[in-house]
C-alpha positions as CSV (number, residue, x, y, z in Angstrom):
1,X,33.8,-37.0,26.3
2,X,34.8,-33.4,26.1
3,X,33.1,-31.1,23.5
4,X,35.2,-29.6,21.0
5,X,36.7,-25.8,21.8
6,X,34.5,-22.7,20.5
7,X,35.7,-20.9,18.0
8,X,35.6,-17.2,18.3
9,X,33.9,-15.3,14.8
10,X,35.7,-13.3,12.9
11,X,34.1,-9.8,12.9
12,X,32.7,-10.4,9.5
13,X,30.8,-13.1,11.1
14,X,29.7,-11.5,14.5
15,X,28.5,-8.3,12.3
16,X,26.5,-10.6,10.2
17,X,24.6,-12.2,13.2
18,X,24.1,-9.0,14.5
19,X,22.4,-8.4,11.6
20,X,20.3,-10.8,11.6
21,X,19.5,-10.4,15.7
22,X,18.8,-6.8,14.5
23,X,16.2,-7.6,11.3
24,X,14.5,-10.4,13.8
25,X,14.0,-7.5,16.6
26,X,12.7,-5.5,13.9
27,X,10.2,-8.2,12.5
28,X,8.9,-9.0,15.9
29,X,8.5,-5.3,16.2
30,X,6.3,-4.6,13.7
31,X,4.4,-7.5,14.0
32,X,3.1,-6.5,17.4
33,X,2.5,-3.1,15.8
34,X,0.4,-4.4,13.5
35,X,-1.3,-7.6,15.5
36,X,-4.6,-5.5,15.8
37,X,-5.1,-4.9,11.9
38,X,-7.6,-7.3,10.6
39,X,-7.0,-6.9,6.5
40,X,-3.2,-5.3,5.2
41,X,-4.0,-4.7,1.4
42,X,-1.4,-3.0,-0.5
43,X,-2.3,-1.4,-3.7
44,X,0.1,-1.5,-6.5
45,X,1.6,-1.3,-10.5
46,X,5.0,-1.6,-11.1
47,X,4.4,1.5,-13.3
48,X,3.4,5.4,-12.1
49,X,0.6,7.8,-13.2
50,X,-2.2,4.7,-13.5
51,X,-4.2,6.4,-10.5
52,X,-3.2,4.1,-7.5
53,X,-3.3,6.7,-5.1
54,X,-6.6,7.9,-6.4
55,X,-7.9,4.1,-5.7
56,X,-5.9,3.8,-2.0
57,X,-7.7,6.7,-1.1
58,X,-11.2,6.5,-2.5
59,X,-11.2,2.3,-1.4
60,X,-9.8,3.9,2.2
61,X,-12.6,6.5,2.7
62,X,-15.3,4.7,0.8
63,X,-14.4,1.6,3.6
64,X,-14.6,4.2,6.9
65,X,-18.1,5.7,5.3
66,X,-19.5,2.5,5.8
67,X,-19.1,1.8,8.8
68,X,-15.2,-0.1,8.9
69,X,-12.4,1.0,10.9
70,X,-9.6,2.5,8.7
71,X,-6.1,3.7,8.2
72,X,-4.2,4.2,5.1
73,X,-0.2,4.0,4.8
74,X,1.5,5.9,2.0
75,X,4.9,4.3,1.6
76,X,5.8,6.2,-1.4
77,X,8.6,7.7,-0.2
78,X,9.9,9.5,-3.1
79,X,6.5,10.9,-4.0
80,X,4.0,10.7,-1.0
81,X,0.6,12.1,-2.7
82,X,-1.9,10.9,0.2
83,X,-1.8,13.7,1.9
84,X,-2.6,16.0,-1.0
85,X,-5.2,13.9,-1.8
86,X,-6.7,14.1,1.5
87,X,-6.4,17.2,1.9
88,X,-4.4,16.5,5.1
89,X,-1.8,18.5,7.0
90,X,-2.1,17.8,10.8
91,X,0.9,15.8,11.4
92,X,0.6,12.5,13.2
93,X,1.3,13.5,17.4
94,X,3.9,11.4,19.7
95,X,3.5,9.7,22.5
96,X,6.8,8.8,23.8
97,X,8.4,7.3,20.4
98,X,5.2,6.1,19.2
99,X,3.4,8.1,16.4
100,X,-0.4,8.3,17.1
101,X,-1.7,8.5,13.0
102,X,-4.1,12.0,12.4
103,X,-6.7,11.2,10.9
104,X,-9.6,12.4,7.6
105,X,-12.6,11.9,6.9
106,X,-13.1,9.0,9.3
107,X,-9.3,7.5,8.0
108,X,-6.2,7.1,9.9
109,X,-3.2,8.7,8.0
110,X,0.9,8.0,8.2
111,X,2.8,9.3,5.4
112,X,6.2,10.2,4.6
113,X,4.9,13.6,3.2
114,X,4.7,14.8,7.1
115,X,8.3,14.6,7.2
116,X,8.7,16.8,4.6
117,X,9.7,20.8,4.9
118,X,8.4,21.5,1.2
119,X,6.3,19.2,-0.2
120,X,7.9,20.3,-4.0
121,X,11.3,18.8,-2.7
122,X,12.6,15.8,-4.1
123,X,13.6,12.8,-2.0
124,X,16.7,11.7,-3.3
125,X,17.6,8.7,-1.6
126,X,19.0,5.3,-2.0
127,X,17.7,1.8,-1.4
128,X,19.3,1.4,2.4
129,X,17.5,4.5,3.2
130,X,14.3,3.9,2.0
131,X,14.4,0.8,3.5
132,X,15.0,2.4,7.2
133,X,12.6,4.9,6.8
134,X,9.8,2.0,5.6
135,X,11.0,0.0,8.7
136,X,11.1,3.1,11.4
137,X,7.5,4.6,10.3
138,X,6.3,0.3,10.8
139,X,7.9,-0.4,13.7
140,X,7.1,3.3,15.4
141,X,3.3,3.8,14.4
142,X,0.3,2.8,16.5
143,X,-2.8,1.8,13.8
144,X,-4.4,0.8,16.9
145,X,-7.6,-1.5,16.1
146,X,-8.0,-1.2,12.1
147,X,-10.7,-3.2,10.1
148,X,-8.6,-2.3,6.9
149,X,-4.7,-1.0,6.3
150,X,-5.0,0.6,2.7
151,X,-1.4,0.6,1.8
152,X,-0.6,2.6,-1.2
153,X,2.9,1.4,-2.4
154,X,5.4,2.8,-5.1
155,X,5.7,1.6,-8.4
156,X,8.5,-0.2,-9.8
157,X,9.7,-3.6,-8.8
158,X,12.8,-2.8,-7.3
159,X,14.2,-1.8,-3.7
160,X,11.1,0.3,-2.2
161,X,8.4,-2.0,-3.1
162,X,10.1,-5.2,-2.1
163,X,11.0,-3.5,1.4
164,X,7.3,-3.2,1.6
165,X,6.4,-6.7,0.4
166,X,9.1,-8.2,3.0
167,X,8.5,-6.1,5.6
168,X,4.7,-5.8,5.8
169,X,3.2,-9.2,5.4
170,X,0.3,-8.1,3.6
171,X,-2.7,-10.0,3.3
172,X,-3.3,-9.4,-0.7
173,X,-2.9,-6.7,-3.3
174,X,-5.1,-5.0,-5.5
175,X,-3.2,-4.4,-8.7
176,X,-4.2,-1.4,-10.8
177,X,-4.2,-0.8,-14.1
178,X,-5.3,1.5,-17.2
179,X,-6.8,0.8,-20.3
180,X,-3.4,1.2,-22.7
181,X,-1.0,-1.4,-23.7
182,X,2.3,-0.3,-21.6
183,X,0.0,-0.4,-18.6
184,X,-1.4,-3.5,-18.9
185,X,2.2,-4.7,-19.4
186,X,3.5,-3.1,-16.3
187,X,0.5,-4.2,-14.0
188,X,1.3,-7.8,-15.4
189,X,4.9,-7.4,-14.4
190,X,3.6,-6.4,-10.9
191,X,1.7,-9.3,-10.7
192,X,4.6,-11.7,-11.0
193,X,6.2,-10.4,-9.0
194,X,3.8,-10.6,-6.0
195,X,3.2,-14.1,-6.6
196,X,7.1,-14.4,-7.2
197,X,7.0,-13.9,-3.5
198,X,4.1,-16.8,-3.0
199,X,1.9,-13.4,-1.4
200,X,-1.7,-13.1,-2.8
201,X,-3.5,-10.9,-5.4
202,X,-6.9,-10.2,-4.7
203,X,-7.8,-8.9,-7.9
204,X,-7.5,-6.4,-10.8
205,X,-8.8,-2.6,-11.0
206,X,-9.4,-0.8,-14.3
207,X,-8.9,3.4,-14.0
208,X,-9.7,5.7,-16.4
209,X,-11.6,3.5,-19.0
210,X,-13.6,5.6,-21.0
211,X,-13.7,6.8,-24.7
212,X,-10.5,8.9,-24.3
213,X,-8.2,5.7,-23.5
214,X,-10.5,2.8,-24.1
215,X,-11.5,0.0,-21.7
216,X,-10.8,-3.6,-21.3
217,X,-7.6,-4.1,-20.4
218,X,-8.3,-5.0,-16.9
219,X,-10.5,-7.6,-17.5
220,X,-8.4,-8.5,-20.1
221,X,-5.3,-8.8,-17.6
222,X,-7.2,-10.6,-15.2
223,X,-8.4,-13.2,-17.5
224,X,-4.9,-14.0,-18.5
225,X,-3.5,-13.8,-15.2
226,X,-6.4,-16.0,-13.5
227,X,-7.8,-13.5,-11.2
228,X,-10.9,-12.2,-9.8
229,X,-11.5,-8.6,-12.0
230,X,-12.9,-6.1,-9.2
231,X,-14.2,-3.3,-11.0
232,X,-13.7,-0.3,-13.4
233,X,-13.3,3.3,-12.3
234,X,-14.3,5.8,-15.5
235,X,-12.4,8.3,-16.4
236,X,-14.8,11.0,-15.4
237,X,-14.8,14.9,-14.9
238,X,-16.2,14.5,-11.5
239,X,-12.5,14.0,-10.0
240,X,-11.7,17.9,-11.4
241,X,-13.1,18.8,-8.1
242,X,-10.3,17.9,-6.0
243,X,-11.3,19.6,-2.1
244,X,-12.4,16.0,-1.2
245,X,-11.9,12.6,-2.3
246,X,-14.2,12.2,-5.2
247,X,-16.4,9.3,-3.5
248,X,-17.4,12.0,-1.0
249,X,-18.6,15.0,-3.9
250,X,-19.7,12.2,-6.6
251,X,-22.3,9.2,-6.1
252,X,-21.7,8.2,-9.6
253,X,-18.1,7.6,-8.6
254,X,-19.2,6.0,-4.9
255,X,-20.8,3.7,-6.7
256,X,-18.2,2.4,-8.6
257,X,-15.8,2.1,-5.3
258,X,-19.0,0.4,-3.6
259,X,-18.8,-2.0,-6.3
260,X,-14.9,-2.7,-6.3
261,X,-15.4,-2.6,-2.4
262,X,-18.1,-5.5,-2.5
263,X,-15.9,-7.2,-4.7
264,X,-13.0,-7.1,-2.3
265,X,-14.7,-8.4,0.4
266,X,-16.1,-11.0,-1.0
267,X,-12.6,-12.4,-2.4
268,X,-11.2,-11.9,1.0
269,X,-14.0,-13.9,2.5
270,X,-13.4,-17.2,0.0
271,X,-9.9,-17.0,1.1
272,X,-10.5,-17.2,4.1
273,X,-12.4,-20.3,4.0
């Protein structure tokens, strides 16, 4: 019995398996990158200016002081802060067309804000770029052997952070939120929508409790949500001094990121089981 003729595709169809050839090369890509990378914890609120940057990098040196292997990945493209933070400049080096991460206060460091000629200039791009830049810094950095990936997303829940979500296969996130009513909301919203995706949330952060904005609402928010609350940061005056991360200048403040820290590792661990 003779097998029927192939057809030839159309080019709509040939361009839309190349596609997909192309997005499976890329996947396999930066999975090997990323094969030696024990824990990939994104931190993340759908809304801006609740402090996760402040927690990425705090959690991220707080982790390599004690002892853990650590690298930290600002995917932020339109407003990469990390580096600021960190008080970073050294760009990452190349080694053939493989970035090799610099690295701060015992943290290895890939951020879009290297890239930039002025760090005042706004990144205006749309959702196709973003996504190519998120995919080219994955599929072209070497982490090397990491204990911990600290990856400090952007807010929203839109074409950036669902690039990242896709694209990264992260282990769990650690939402963020502060103490007011919108922000609760937001953080709620970016809660859905990681387990929208069946990915896990390890747990709830409160920032900036204290008498100015209240407290509560992250416990609050995890309660509701059923999830694991990890700890609250105070809103405190030690993070005015802004040469280091503040877990570096304040032990008050250490302690509190020990205490989220313990809290994190222990939820990792039950999963695990």
């Amino acid at each position: 019995m003779t097998s029927p003729p192939k057809r030839d595709m159309t080019p709509e169809q040939e361009q839309r398996v190349a596609a997909i050839r192309e997005q499976f090369q890329q996947r396999r890509a930066i999975g090997q990158r990323l094969d030696r990378i024990k824990h990939k914890i994104g931190v993340y609120s759908a809304k801006g200016g609740v402090g996760k940057t402040s927690v990425a990098v705090n959690l991220a040196v707080l982790l390599a002081q004690e002892g853990a292997r650590v690298g930290i990945f600002d995917v932020d493209i339109d407003t990469p802060n990390v580096t600021r933070v960190l008080r970073i400049s050294e760009p990452p080096t190349k080694d053939g067309e493989v970035f090799i991460p610099s690295s701060r206060f015992g943290v290895k460091v890939m951020s879009m804000a290297f890239f930039q000629k002025d760090e005042e200039e706004a990144t205006i791009w749309r959702g196709p770029m973003i996504h190519n830049a998120i995919n080219q810094f994955l599929m072209m950095t070497d982490w090397g052997d990491l204990d911990y990936l600290i990856v400090d997303l952007p807010p929203g829940t839109s074409d950036a952070p669902l690039t990242v979500m896709q694209t990264l296969n992260l282990d769990g996130f650690i939402t963020v939120t502060t103490p007011q009513e919108l922000a609760k909301l937001d953080a709620k919203r970016s809660i859905n929508m990681i387990k929208r995706l069946n990915l896990q949330v390890y747990g709830v952060v409160e920032n900036m409790a204290g008498e100015i904005f209240g407290r509560g609402a992250g416990q609050e928010l995890a309660d509701e949500m059923d999830l694991p609350f990890l700890g609250t940061l105070e809103l405190r005056a030690d993070y005015r001094d802004d040469k280091k991360p503040t877990v570096l200048t304040s032990d008050t403040v250490a302690d509190e990121f020990h205490a989220i820290a313990e809290s994190l590792r222990a939820e990792i661990a039950s999963r695990a089981q």
